[in-house]
Biotite code that builds the C-alpha atoms (Angstrom):
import biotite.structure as struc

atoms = struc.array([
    struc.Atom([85.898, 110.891, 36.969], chain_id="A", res_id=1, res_name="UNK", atom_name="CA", element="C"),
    struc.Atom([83.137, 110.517, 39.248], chain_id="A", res_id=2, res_name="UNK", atom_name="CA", element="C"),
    struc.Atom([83.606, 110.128, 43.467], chain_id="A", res_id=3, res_name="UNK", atom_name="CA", element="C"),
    struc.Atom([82.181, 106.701, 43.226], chain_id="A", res_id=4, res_name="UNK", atom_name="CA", element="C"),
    struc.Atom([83.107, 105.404, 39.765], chain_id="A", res_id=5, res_name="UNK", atom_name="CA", element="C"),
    struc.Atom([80.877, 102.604, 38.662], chain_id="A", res_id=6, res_name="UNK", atom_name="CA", element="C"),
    struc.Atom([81.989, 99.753, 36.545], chain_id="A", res_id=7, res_name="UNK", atom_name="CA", element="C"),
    struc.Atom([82.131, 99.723, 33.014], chain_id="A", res_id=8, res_name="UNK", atom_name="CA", element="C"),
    struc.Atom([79.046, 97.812, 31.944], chain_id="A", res_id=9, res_name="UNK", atom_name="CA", element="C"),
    struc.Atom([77.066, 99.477, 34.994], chain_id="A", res_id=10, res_name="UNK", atom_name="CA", element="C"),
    struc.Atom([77.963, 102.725, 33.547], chain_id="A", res_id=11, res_name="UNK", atom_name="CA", element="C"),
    struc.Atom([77.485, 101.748, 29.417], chain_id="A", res_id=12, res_name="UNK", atom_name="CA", element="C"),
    struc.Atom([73.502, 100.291, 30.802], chain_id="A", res_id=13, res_name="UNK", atom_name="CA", element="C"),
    struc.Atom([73.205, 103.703, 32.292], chain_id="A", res_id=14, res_name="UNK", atom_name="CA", element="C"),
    struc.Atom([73.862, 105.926, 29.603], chain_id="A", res_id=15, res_name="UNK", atom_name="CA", element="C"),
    struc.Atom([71.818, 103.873, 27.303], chain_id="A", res_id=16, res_name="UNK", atom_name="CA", element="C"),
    struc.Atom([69.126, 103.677, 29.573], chain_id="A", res_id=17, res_name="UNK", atom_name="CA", element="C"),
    struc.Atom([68.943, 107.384, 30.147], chain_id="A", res_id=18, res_name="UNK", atom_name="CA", element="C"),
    struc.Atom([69.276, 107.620, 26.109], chain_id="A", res_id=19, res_name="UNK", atom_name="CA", element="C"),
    struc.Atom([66.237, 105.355, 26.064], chain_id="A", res_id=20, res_name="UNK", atom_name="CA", element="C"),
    struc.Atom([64.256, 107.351, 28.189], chain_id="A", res_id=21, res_name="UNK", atom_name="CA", element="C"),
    struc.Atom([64.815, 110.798, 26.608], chain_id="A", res_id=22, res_name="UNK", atom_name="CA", element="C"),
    struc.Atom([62.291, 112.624, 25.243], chain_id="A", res_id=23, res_name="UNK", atom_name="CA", element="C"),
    struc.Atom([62.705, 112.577, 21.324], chain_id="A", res_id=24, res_name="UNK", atom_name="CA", element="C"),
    struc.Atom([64.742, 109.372, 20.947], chain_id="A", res_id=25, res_name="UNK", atom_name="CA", element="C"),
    struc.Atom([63.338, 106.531, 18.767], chain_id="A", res_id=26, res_name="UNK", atom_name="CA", element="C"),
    struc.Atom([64.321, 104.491, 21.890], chain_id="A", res_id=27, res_name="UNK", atom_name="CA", element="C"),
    struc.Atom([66.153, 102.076, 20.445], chain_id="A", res_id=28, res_name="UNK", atom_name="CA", element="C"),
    struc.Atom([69.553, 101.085, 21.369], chain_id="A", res_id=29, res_name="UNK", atom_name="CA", element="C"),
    struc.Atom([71.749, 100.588, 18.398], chain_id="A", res_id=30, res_name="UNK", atom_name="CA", element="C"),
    struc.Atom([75.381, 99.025, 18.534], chain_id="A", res_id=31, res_name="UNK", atom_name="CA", element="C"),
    struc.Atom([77.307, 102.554, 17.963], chain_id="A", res_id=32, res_name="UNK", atom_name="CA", element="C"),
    struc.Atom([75.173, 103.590, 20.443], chain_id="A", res_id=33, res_name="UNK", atom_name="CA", element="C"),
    struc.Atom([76.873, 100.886, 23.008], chain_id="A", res_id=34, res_name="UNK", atom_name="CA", element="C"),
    struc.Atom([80.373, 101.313, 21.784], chain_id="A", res_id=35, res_name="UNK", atom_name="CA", element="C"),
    struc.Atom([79.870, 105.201, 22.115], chain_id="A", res_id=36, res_name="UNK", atom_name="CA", element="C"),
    struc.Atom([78.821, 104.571, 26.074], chain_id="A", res_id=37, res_name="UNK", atom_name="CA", element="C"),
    struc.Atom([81.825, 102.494, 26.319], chain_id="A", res_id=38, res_name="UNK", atom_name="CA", element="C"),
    struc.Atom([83.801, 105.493, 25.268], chain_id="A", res_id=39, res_name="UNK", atom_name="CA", element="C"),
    struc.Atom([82.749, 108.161, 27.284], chain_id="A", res_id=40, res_name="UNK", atom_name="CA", element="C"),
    struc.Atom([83.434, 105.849, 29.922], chain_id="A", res_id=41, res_name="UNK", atom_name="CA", element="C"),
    struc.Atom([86.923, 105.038, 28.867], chain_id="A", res_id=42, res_name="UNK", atom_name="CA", element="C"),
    struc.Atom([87.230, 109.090, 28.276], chain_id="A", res_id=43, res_name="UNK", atom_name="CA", element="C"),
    struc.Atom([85.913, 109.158, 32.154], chain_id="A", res_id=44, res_name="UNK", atom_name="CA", element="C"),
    struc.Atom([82.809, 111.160, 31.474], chain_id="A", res_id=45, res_name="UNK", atom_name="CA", element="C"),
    struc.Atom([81.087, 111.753, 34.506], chain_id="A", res_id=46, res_name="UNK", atom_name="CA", element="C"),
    struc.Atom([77.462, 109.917, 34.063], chain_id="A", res_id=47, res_name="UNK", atom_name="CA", element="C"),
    struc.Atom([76.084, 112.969, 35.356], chain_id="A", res_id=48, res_name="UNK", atom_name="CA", element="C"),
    struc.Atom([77.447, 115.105, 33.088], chain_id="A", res_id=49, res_name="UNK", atom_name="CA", element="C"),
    struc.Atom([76.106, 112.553, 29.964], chain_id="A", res_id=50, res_name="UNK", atom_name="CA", element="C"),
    struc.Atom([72.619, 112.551, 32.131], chain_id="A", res_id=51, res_name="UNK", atom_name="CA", element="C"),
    struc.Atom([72.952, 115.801, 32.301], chain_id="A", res_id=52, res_name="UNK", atom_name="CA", element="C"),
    struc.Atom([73.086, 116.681, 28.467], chain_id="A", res_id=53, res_name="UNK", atom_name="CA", element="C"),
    struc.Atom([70.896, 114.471, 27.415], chain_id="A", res_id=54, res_name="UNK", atom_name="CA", element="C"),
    struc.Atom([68.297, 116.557, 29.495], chain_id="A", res_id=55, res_name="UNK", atom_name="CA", element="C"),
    struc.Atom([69.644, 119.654, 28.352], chain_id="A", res_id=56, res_name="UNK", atom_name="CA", element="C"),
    struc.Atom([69.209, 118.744, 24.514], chain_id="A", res_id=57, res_name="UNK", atom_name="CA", element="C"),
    struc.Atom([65.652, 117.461, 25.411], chain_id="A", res_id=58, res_name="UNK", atom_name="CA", element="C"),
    struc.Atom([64.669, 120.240, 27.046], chain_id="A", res_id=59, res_name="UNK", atom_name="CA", element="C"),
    struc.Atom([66.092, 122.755, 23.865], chain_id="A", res_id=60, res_name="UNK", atom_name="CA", element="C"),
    struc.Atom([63.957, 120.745, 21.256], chain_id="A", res_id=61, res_name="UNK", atom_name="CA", element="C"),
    struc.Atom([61.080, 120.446, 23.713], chain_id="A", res_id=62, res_name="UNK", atom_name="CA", element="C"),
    struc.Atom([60.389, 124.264, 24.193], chain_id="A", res_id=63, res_name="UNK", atom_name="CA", element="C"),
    struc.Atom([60.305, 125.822, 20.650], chain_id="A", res_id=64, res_name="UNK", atom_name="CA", element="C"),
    struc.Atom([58.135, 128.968, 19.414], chain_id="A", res_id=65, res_name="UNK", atom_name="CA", element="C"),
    struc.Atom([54.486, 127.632, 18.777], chain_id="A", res_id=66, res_name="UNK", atom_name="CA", element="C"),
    struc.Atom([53.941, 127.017, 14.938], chain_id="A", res_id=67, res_name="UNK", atom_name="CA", element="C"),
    struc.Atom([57.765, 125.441, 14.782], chain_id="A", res_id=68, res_name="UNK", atom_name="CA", element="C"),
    struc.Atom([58.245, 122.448, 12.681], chain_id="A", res_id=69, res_name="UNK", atom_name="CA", element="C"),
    struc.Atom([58.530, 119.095, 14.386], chain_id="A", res_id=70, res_name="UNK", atom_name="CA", element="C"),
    struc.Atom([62.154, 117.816, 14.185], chain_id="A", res_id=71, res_name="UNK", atom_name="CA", element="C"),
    struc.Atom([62.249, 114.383, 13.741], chain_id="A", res_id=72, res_name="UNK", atom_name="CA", element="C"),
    struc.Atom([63.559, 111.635, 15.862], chain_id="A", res_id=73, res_name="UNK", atom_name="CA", element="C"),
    struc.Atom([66.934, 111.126, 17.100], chain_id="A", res_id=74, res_name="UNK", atom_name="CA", element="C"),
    struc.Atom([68.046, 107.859, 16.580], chain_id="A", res_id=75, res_name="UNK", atom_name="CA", element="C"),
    struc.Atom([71.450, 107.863, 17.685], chain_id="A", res_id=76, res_name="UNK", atom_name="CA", element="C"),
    struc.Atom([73.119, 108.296, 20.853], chain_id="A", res_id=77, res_name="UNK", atom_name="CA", element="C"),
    struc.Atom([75.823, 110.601, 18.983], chain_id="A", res_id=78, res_name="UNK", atom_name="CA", element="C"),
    struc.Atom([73.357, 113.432, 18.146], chain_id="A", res_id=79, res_name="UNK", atom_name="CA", element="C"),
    struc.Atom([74.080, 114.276, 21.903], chain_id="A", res_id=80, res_name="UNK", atom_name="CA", element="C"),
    struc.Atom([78.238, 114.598, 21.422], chain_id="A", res_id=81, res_name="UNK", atom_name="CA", element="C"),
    struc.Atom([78.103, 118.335, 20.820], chain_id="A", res_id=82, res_name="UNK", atom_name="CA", element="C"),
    struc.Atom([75.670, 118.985, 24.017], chain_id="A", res_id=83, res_name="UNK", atom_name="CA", element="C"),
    struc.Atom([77.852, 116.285, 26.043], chain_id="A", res_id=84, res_name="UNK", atom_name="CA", element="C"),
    struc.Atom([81.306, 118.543, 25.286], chain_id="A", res_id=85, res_name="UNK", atom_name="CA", element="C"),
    struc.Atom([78.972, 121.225, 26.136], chain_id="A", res_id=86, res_name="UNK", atom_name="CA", element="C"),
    struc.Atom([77.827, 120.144, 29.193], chain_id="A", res_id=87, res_name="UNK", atom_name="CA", element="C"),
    struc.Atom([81.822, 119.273, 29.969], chain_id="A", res_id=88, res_name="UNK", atom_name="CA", element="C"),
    struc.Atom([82.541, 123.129, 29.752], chain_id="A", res_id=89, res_name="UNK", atom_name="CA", element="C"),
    struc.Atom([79.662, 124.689, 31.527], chain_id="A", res_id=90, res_name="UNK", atom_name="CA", element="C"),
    struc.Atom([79.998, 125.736, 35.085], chain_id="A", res_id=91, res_name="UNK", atom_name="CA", element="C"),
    struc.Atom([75.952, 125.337, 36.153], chain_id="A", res_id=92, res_name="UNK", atom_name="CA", element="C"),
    struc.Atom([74.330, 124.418, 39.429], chain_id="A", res_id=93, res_name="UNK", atom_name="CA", element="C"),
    struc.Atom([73.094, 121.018, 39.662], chain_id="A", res_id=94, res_name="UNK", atom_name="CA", element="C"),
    struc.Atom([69.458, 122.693, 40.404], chain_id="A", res_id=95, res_name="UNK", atom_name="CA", element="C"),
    struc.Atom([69.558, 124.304, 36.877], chain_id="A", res_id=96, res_name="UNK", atom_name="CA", element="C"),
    struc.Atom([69.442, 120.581, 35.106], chain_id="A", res_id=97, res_name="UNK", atom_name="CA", element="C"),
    struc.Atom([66.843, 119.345, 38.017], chain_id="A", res_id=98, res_name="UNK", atom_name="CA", element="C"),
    struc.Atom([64.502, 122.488, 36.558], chain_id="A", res_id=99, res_name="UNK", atom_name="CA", element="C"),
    struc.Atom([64.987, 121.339, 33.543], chain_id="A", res_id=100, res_name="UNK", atom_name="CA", element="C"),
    struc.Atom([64.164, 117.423, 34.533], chain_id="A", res_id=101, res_name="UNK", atom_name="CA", element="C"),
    struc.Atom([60.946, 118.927, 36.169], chain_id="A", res_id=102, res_name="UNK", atom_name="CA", element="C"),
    struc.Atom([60.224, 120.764, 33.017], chain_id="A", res_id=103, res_name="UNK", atom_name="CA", element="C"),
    struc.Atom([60.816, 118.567, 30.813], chain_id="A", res_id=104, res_name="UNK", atom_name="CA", element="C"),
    struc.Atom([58.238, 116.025, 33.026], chain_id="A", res_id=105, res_name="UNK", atom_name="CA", element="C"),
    struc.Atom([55.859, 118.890, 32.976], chain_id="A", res_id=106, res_name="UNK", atom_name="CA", element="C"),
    struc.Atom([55.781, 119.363, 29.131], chain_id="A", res_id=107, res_name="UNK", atom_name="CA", element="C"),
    struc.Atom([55.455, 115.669, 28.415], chain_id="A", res_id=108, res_name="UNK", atom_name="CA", element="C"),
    struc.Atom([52.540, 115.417, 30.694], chain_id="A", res_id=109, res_name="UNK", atom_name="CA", element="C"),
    struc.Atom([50.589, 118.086, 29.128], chain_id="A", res_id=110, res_name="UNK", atom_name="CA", element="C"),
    struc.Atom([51.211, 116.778, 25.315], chain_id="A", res_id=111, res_name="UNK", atom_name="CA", element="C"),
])
């Protein structure tokens, strides 16, 4: 777990707020959506590593060859799971997922 573990419902309003904010989400917060937060928490996710996925997904569906489809909006907070498990596994600088935050800003300002 995190150096400085938060409490439980500190940590469940933070994932859902980050889920909130992402790019892509209907931003809507959904009852699975709180029980899931409460289980990465009782699994000890790191809240970075959550924060950190949510980014990463964002940032995948965000830069797509010109002329792609739009995909349509996630409205759950499990259509992260896969990138969360991923996000568990990957040995990456912290810098590489602050790019991505910046890029991610930089994109949604210019649409």
């Amino acid at each position: 777990m995190e150096e400085n573990p938060i409490g439980r419902q500190e940590y469940i309003d933070r994932v859902l707020s980050a889920y909130r904010r992402t790019p892509g989400t209907a931003g809507a917060i959904r009852r699975p959506d709180r029980l899931l937060a409460a289980q990465l928490h009782e699994r000890g996710v790191p809240l970075m590593d959550v924060e950190n996925a949510l980014i990463l997904a964002a940032a995948r569906r965000m830069i797509r060859p010109a002329g792609s489809p739009p995909l349509g909006t996630i409205r759950s907070l499990a259509y992260f799971l896969p990138v969360i498990e991923e996000v568990l596994s990957l040995r990456v600088s912290p810098s590489y997922f602050e790019h991505l935050r910046n890029k991610i800003e930089h994109l949604a300002q210019t649409r």
